[in-house]
PASEBA-1860 file (N, C-alpha, C; in nm, 3 decimals):
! residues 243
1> XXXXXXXX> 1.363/2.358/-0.198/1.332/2.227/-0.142/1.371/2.223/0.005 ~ 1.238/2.176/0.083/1.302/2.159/0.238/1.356/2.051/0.279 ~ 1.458/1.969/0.344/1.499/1.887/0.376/1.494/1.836/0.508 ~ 1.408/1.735/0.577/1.417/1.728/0.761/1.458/1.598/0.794 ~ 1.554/1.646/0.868/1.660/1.496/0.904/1.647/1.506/1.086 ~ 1.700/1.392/1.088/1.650/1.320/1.225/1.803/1.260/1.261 ~ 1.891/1.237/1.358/1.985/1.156/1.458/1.933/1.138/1.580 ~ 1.908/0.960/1.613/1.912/0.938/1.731/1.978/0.831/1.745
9> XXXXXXXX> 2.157/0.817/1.721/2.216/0.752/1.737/2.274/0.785/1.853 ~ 2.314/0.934/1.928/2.339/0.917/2.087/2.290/0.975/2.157 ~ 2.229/0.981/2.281/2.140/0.990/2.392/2.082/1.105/2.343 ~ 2.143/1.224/2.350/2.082/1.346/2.304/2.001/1.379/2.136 ~ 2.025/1.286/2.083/2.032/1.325/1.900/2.031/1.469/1.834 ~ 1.982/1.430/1.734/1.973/1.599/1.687/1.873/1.617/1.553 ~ 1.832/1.724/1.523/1.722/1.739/1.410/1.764/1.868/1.368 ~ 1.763/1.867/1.219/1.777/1.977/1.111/1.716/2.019/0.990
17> XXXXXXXX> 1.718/2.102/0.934/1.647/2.156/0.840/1.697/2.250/0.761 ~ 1.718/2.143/0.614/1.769/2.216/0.506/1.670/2.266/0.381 ~ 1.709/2.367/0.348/1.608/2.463/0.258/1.690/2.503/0.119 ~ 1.680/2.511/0.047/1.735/2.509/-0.146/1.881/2.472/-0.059 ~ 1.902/2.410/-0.042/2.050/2.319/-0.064/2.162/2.367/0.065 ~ 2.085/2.507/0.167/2.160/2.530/0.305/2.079/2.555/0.440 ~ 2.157/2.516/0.509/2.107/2.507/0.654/2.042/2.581/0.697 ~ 1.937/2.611/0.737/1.902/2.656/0.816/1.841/2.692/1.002
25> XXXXXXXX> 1.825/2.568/1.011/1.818/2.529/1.169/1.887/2.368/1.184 ~ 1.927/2.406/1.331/1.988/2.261/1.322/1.992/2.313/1.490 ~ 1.935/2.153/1.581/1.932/2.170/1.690/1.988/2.028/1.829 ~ 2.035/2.009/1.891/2.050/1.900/1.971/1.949/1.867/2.097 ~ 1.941/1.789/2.077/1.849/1.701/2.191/1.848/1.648/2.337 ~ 1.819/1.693/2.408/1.851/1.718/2.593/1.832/1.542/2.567 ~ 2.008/1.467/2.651/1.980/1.370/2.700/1.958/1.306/2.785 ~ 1.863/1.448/2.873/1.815/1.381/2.989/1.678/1.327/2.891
33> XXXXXXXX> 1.627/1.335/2.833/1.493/1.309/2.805/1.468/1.256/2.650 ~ 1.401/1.171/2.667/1.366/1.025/2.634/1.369/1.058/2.467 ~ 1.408/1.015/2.360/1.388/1.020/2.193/1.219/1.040/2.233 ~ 1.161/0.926/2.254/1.015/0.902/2.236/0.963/1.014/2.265 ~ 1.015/1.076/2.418/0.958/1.169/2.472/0.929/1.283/2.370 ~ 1.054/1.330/2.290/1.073/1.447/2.228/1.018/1.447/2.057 ~ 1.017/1.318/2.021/0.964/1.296/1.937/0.791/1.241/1.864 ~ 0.766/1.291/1.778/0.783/1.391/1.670/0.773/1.553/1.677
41> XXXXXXXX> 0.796/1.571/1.800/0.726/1.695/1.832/0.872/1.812/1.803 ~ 0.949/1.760/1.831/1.098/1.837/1.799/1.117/1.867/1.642 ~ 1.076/1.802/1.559/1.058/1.771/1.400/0.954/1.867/1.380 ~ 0.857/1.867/1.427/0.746/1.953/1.383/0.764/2.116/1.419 ~ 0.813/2.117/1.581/0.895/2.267/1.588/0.982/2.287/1.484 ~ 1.105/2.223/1.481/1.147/2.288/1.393/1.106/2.346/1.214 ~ 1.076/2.241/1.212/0.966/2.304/1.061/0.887/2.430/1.091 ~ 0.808/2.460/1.191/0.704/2.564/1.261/0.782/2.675/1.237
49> XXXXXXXX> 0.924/2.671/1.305/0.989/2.773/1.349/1.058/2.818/1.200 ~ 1.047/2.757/1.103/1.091/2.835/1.006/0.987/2.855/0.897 ~ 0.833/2.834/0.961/0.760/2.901/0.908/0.664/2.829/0.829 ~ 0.686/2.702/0.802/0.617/2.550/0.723/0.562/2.490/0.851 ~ 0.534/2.394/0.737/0.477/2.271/0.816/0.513/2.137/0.723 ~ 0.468/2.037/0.759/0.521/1.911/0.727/0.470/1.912/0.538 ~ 0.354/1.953/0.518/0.340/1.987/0.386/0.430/2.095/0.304 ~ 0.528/2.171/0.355/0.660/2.222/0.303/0.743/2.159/0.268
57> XXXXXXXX> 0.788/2.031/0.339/0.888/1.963/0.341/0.876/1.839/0.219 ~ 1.015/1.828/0.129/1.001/1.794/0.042/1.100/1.634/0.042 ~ 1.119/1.613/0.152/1.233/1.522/0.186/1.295/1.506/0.308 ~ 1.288/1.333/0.355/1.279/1.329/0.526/1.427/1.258/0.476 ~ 1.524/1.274/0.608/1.646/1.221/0.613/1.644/1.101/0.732 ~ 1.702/1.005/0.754/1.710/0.968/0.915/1.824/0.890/0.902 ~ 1.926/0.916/1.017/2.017/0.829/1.055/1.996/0.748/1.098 ~ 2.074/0.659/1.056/2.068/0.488/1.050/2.158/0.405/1.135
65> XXXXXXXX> 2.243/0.472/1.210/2.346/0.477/1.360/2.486/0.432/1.254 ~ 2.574/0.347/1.300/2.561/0.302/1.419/2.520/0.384/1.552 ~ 2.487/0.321/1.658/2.450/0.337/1.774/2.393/0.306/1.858 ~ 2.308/0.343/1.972/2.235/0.269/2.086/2.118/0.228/2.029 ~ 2.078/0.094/2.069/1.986/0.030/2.003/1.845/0.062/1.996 ~ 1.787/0.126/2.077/1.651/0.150/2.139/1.635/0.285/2.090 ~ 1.765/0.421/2.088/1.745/0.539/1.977/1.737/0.512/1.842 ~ 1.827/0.452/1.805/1.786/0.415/1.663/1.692/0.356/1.611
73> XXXXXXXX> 1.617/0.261/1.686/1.514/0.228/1.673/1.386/0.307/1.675 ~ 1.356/0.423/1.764/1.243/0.497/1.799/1.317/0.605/1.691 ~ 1.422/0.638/1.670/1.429/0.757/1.558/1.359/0.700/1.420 ~ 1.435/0.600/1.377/1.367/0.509/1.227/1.243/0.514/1.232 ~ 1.157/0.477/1.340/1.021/0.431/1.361/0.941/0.565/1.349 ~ 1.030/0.675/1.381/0.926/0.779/1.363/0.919/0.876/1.227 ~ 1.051/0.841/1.199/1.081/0.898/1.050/0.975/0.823/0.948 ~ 0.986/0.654/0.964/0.906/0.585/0.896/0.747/0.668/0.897
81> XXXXXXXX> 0.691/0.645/1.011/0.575/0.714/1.055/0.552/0.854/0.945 ~ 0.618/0.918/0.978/0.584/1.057/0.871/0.597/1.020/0.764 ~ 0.696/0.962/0.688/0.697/0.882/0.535/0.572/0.853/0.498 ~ 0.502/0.767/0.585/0.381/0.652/0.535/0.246/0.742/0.584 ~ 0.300/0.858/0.672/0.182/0.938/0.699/0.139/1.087/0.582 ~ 0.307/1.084/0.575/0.270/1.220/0.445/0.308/1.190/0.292 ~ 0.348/1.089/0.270/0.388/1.031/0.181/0.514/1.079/0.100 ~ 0.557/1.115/0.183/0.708/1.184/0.159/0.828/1.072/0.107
89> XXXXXXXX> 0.927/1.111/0.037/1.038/1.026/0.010/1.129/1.041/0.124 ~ 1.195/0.934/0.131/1.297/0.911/0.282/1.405/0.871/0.238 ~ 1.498/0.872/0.283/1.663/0.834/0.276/1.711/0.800/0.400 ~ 1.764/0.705/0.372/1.862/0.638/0.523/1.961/0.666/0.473 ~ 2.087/0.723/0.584/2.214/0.777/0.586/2.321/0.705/0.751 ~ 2.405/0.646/0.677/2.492/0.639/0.812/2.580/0.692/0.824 ~ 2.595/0.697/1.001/2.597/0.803/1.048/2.788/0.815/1.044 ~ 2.825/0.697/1.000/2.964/0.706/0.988/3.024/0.725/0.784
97> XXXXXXXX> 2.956/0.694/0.732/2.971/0.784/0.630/2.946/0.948/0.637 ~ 2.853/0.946/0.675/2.814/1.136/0.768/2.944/1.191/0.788 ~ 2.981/1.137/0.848/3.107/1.182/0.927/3.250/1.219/0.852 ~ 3.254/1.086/0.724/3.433/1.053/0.642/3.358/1.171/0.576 ~ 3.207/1.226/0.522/3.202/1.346/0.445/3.275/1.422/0.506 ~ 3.216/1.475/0.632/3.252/1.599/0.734/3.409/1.585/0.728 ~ 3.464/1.532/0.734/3.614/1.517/0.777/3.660/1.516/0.643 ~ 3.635/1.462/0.512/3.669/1.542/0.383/3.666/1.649/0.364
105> XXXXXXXX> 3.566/1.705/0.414/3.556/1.857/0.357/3.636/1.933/0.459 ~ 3.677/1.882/0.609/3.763/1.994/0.635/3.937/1.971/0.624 ~ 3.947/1.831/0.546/4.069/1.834/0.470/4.100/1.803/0.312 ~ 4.138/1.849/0.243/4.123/1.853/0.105/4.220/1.748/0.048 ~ 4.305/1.738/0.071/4.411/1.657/0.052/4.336/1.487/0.006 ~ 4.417/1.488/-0.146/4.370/1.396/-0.191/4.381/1.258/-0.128 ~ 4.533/1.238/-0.050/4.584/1.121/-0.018/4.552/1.073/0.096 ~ 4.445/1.166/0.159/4.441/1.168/0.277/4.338/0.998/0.344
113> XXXXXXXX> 4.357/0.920/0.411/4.309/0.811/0.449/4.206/0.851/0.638 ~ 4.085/0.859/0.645/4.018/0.889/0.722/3.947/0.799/0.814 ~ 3.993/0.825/0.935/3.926/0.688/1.032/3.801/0.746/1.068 ~ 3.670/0.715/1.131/3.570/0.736/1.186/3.574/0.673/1.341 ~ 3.585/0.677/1.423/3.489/0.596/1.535/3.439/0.659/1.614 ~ 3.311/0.616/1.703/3.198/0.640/1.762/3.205/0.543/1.835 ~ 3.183/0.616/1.957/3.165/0.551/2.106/3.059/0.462/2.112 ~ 3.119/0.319/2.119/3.012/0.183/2.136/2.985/0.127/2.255
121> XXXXXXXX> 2.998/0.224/2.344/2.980/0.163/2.506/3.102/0.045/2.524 ~ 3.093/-0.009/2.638/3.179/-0.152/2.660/3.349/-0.107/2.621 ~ 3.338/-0.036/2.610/3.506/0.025/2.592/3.513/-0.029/2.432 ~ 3.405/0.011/2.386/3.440/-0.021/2.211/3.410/0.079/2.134 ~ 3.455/0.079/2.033/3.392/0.217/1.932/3.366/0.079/1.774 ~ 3.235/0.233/1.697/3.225/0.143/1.614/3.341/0.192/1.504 ~ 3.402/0.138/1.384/3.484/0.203/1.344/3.484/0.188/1.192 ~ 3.546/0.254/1.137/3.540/0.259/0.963/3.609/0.350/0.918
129> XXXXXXXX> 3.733/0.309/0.782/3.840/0.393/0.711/3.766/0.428/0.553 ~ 3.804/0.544/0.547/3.772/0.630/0.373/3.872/0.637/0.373 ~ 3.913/0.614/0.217/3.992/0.717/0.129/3.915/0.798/0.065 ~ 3.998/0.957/0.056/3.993/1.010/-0.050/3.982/0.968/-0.148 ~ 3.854/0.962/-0.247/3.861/0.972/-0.340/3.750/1.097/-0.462 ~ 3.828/1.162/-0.589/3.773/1.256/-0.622/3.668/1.135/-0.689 ~ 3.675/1.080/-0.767/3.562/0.979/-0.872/3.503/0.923/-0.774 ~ 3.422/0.970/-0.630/3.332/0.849/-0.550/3.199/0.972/-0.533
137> XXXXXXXX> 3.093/0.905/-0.477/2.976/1.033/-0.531/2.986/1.085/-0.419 ~ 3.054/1.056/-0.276/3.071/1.205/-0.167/3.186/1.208/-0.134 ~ 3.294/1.189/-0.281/3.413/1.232/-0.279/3.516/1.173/-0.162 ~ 3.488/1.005/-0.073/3.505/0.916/-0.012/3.493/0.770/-0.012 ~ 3.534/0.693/-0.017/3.490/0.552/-0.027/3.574/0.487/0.044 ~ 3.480/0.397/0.077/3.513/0.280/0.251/3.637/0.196/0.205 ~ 3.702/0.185/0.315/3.814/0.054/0.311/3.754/-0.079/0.371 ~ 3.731/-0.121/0.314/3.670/-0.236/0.423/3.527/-0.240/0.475
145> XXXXXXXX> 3.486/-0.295/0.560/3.338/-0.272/0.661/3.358/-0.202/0.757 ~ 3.296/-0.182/0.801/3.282/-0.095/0.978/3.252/-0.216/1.030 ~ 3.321/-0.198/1.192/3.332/-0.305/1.296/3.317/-0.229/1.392 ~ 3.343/-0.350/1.503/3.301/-0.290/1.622/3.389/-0.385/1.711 ~ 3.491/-0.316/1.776/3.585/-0.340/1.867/3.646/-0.265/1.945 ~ 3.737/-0.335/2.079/3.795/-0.204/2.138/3.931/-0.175/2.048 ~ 3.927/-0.007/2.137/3.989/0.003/1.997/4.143/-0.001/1.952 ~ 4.275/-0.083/2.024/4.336/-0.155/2.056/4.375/-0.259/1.927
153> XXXXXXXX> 4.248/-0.327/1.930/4.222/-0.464/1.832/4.151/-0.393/1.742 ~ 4.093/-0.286/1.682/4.042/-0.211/1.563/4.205/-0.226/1.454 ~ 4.276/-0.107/1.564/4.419/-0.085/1.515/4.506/-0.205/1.450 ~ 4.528/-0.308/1.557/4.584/-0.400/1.510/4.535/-0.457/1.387 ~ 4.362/-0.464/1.367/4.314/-0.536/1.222/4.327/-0.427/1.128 ~ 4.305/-0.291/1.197/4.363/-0.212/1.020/4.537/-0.262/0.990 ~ 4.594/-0.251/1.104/4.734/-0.270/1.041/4.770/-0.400/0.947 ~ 4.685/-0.483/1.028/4.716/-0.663/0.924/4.654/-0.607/0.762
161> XXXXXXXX> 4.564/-0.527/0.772/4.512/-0.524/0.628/4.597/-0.464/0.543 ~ 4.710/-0.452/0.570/4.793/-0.333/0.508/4.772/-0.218/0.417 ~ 4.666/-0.185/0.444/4.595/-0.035/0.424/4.693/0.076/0.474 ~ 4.708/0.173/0.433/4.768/0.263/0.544/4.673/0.346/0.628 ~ 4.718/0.357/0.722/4.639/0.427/0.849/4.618/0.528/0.864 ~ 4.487/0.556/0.880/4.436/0.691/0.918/4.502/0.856/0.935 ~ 4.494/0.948/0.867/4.615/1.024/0.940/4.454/1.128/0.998 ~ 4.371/1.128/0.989/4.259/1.186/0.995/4.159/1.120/1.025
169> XXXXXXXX> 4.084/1.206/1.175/4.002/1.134/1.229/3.884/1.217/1.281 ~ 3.754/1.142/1.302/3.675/1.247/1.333/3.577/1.107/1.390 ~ 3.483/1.175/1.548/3.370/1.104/1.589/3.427/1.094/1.729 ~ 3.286/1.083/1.823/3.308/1.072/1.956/3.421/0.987/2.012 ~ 3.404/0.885/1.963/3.496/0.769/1.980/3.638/0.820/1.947 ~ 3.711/0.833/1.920/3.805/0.927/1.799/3.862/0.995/1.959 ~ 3.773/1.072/2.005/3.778/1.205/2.106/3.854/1.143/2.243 ~ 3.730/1.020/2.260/3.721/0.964/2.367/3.873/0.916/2.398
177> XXXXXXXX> 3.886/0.797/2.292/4.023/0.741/2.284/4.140/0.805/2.233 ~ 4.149/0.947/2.270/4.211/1.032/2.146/4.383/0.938/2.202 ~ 4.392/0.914/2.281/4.550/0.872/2.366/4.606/0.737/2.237 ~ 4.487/0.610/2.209/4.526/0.534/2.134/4.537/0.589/1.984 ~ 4.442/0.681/1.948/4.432/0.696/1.858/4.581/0.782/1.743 ~ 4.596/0.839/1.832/4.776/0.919/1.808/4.865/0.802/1.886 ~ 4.871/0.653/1.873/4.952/0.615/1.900/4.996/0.537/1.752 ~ 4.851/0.553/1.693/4.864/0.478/1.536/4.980/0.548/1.435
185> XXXXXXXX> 4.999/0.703/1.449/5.104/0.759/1.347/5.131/0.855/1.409 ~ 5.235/0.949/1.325/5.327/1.034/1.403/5.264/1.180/1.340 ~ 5.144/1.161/1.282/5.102/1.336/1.220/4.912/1.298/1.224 ~ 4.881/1.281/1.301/4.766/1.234/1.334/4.658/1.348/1.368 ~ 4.578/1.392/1.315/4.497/1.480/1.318/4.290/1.443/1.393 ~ 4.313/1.466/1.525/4.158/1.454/1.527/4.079/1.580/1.544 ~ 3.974/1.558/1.412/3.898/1.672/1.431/3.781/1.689/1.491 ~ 3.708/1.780/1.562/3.570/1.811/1.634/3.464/1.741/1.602
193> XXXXXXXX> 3.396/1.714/1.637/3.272/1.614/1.561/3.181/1.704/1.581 ~ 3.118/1.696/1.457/2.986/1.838/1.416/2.839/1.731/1.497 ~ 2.741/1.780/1.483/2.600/1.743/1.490/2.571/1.669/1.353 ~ 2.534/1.564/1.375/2.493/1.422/1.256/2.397/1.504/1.180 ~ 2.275/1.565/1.255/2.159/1.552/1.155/2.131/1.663/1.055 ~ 2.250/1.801/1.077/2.306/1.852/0.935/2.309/1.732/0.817 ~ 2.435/1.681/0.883/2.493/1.625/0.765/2.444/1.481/0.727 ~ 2.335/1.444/0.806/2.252/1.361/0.750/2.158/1.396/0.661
201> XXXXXXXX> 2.112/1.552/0.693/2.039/1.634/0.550/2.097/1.634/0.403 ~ 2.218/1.688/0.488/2.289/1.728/0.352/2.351/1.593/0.270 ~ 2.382/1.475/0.334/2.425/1.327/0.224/2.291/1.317/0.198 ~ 2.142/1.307/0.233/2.070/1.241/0.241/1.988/1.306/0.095 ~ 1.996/1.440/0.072/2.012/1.485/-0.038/2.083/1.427/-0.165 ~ 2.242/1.433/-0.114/2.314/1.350/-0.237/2.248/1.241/-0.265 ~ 2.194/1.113/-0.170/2.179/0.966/-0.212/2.037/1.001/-0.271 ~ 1.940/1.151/-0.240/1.820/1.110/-0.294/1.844/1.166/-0.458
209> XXXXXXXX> 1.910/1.252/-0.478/1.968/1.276/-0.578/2.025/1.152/-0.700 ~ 2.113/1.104/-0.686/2.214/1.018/-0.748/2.098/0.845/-0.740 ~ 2.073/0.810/-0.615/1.972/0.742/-0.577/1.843/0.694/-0.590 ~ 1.775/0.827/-0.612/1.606/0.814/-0.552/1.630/0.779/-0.394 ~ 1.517/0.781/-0.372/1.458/0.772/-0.220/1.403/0.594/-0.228 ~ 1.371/0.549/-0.116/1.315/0.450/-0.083/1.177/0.369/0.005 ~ 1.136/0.258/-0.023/1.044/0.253/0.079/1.067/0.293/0.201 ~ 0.955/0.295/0.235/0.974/0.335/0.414/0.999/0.217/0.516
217> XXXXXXXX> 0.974/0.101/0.467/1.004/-0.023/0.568/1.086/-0.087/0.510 ~ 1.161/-0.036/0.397/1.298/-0.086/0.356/1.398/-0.069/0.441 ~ 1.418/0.073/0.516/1.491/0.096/0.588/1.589/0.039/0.688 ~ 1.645/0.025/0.743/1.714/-0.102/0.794/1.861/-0.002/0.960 ~ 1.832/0.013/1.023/1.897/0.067/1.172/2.080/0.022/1.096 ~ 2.162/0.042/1.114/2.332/0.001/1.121/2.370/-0.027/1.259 ~ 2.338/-0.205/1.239/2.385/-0.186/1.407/2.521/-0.222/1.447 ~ 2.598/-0.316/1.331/2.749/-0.361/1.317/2.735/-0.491/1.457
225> XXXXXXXX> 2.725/-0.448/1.561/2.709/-0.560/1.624/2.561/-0.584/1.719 ~ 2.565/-0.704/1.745/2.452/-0.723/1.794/2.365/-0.633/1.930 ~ 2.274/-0.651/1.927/2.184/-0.528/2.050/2.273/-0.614/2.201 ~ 2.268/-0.491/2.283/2.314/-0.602/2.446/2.215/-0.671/2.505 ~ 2.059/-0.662/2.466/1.941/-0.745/2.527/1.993/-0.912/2.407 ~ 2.026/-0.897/2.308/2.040/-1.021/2.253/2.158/-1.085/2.316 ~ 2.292/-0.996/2.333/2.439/-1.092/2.382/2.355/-1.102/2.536 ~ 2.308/-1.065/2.604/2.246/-1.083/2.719/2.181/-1.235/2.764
233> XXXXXXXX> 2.047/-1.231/2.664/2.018/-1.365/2.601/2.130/-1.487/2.571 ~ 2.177/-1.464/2.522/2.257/-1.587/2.441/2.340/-1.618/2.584 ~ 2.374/-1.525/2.632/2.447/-1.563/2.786/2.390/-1.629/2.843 ~ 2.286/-1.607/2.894/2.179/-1.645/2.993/2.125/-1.775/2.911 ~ 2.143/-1.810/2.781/2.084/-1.964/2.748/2.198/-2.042/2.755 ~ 2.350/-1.994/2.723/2.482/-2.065/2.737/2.461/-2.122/2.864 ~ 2.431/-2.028/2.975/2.435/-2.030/3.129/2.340/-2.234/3.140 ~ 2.248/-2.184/3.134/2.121/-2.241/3.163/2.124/-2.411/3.015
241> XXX> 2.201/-2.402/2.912/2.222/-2.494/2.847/2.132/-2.483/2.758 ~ 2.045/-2.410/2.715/1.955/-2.375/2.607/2.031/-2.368/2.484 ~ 1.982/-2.373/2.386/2.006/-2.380/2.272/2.110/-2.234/2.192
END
């Protein structure tokens, strides 16, 4: 079974291609140049290059962000597009569950409590805690929702929840802020952040598995907080006394 997954949650994204259950290509996306630009045509190379074509492929993946509003949008839109064009089954995967996988598997430890965040522009990341767990179907399950704050006031609301905190961390955000992020505990581990659209293949598998697949305009972007053309808006009507 071929598997083709899609990330365009940050500037560059990325596209991969899984075949009976392992990787085989997996590539990142120049962010000098545009999703739209590169797309569908990056999707179709890679299928080419391992020798298919879109009638090989037995299952489309696409990340669902969080992230920048206008990639996630033109990634969904084109994933949709091939769905409704080849009639393929699709799976939406986010991109911060993606991640508490990735960071499970490179620590085993049952007790282990896993932060995610990803760089949200504005000095915010988006953010979200797993536990370990063996009985969850990708061997993780959420504490809470994912938010979106700086990340300062993330910390402080995990601490009110009296959850215990992260000792394991993984995602741009994570990297970025690595200074706050080891200010939360005293054995604090951040790990490398892989390329999404592996491991958007590879969950996107599990959920079609355990799941089924879904419509294609079911689909739905993870945006946690609102687009900046909308807080933009709402400014500009506060300003002006609009509604």
């Amino acid at each position: 079974m071929r598997t083709l997954a899609l990330d365009t949650s940050l500037p560059g994204g990325s596209v991969a291609l899984r075949r009976d259950g392992a990787l085989v290509l997996a590539r990142a996306g120049d962010p000098a140049v545009p999703h739209a630009v590169r797309l569908p045509g990056a999707l179709i190379d890679l299928v080419a290059d391992d020798g298919a074509t879109l009638d090989d492929v037995q299952l489309l993946a696409v990340g669902l962000g969080p992230g920048a509003f206008t990639g996630l949008r033109v990634g969904l839109a084109t994933m949709q597009g091939l769905a409704f064009a080849t009639g393929l089954p699709i799976v939406g995967v986010s991109g911060l569950d993606a991640l508490a996988v990735a960071a499970h598997r490179a620590v085993a430890d049952r007790d282990r409590v896993i932060g995610v965040w990803l760089d949200a522009g504005r000095q915010e990341v988006f953010a979200a805690r797993y536990r370990v767990d063996p009985r969850a179907a990708f061997g993780v399950t959420a504490v809470g929702d994912p938010i979106s704050a700086r990340p300062g006031a993330v910390l402080d609301k995990w601490r009110a929840a009296g959850d215990p905190m992260p000792v394991v961390w993984i995602g741009g955000g994570a990297m970025t802020y690595a200074a706050e992020v080891k200010s939360s505990g005293s054995a604090v581990r951040i790990l490398e952040t892989p390329l999404l659209a592996p491991l958007v293949a590879e969950v996107g598998e599990q959920i079609k598995s355990a799941n089924g697949s879904v419509a294609p305009h079911a689909l739905r972007p993870l945006y946690i907080r609102r687009p900046d053309a909308e807080l933009a808006r709402s400014r500009s009507l506060a300003v002006e006394g609009g509604p």
